[in-house]
N, C-alpha and C positions, 0 to 999 in steps of 0.2 A: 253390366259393369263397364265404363268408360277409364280407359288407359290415361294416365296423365299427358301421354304423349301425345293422344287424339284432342282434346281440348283445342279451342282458339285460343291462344295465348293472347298475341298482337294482329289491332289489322290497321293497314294503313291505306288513305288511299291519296292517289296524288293524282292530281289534274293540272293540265297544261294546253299550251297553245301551241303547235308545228307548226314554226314559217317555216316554207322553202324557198330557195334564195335561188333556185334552176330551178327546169324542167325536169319534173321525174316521172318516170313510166311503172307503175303494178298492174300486172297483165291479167285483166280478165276473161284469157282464155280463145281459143278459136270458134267456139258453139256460138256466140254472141252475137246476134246482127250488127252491124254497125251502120250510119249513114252514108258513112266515109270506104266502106266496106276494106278497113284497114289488113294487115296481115296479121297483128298484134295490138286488138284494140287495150283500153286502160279497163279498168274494172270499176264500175256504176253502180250506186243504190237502183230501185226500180224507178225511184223518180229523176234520172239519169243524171246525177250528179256522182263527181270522183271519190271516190273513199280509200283510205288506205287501211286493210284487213287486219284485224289486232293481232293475227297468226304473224302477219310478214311483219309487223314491227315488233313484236315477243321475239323475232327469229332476230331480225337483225341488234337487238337492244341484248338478248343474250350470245353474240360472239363479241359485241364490244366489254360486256363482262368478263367474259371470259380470257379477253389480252390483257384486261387491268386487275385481274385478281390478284396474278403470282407478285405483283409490285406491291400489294399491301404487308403492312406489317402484320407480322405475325404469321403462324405456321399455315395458310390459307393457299389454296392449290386447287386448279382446273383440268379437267381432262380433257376440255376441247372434244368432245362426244368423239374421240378414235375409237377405234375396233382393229385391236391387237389381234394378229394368230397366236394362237397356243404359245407356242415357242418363244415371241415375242411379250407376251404377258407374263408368263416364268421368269425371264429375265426380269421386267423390270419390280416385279414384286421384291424377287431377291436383294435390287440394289435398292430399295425404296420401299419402306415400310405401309408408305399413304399411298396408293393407288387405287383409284377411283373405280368399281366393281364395272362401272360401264366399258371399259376398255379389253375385260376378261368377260362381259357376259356371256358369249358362247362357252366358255368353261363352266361357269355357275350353272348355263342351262342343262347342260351335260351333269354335274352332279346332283342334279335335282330329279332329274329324269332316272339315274341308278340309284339313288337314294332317296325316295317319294317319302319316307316317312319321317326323314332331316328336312325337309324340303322348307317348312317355315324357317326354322335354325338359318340353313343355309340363306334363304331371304332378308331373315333380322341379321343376317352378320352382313351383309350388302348394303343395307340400308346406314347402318350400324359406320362404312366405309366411304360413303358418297363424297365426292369434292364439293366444294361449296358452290357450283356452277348447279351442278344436278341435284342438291337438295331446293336449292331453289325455284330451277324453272324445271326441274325433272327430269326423270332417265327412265330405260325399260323397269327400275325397280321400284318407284317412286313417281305419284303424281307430282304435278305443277303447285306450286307452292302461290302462282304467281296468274292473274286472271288480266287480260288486256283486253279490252274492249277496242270495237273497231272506231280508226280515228277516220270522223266525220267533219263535213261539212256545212253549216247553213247554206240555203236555199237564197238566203239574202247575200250572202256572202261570193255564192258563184257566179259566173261572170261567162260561163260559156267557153273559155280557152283551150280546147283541144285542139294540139297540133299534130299534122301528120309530118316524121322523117323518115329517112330512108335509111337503111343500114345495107351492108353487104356481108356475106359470112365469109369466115377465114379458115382457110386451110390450117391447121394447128401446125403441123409436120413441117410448111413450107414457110409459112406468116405470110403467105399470101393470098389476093381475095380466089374465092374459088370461080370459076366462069359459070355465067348466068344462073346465081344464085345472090338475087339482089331482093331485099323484102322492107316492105315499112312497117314502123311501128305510131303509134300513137303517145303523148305525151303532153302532160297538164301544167 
């Protein structure tokens, strides 16, 4: 028996072209040899060309969702994936009818754990709850609605550009740079 809810209703896909108009750096990682033996190289297919991971642009493409939701018309609202204490979730349920279950999950997972045999109910009323940020690109209660593939490059299209700079880390506390704590990164 299939739920109407399970169905594909709509699928859309869209494709496009990323110009970048600067230098940007996606770090792939310290494990990675480099030529340059940089301290933060960029992250490479195996046939060493840049890519940018569909993870870091799904990430960054849902916080810009997320600051343009509340501005749309109509009752549509974002939790910005916070994670309320207790106390703080109580209140805002109280003053606010629509709050988004991701902000009280630790509450949810606590009464699912004392009441295992509610534990769907308690689920479907979560889902049931979602801001439109996390029904889309999803929450602990809820897959991704939403599949981004990693943006790639042609081979004819690279050109070889990786630049090394330098950066220096900052004291948070002082705003000042910390003493001999100067590193490079890598940048395409």
């Amino acid at each position: 028996d299939v739920c109407s809810s399970d169905l594909l209703r709509n699928r859309y896909v869209f494709t496009g072209e990323l110009v970048m108009r600067t230098a940007f750096h996606i770090g792939g990682g310290v494990n990675r040899l480099t030529a340059s033996g940089s301290d933060s190289p960029v992250v490479l297919t195996p046939e060493e060309i840049p890519f940018i991971p569909g993870s870091s642009f799904k990430g960054v493409l849902r916080s810009t969702v997320e600051k343009l939701v509340p501005s749309l018309p109509g009752n549509w609202f974002s939790c910005g994936l916070i994670q309320l204490d207790d106390e703080e979730a109580r209140e805002a349920l109280q003053v606010e009818d629509r709050v988004c279950p991701t902000v009280w999950s630790k509450d949810l997972d606590r009464e699912k754990r004392e009441r295992p045999r509610e534990a769907a109910h308690i689920r479907d009323k979560a889902l049931d709850r979602l801001c439109a940020t996390c029904t889309l690109f999803g929450s602990p209660f809820a897959a991704s609605k939403v599949d981004i593939n990693d943006l790639s490059m042609s081979a004819q299209n690279w050109q070889g550009g990786i630049e090394v700079r330098d950066g220096v880390a900052i004291d948070r506390d002082s705003e000042k740079a910390k003493d001999r704590l100067k590193y490079d990164f890598e940048v395409v």
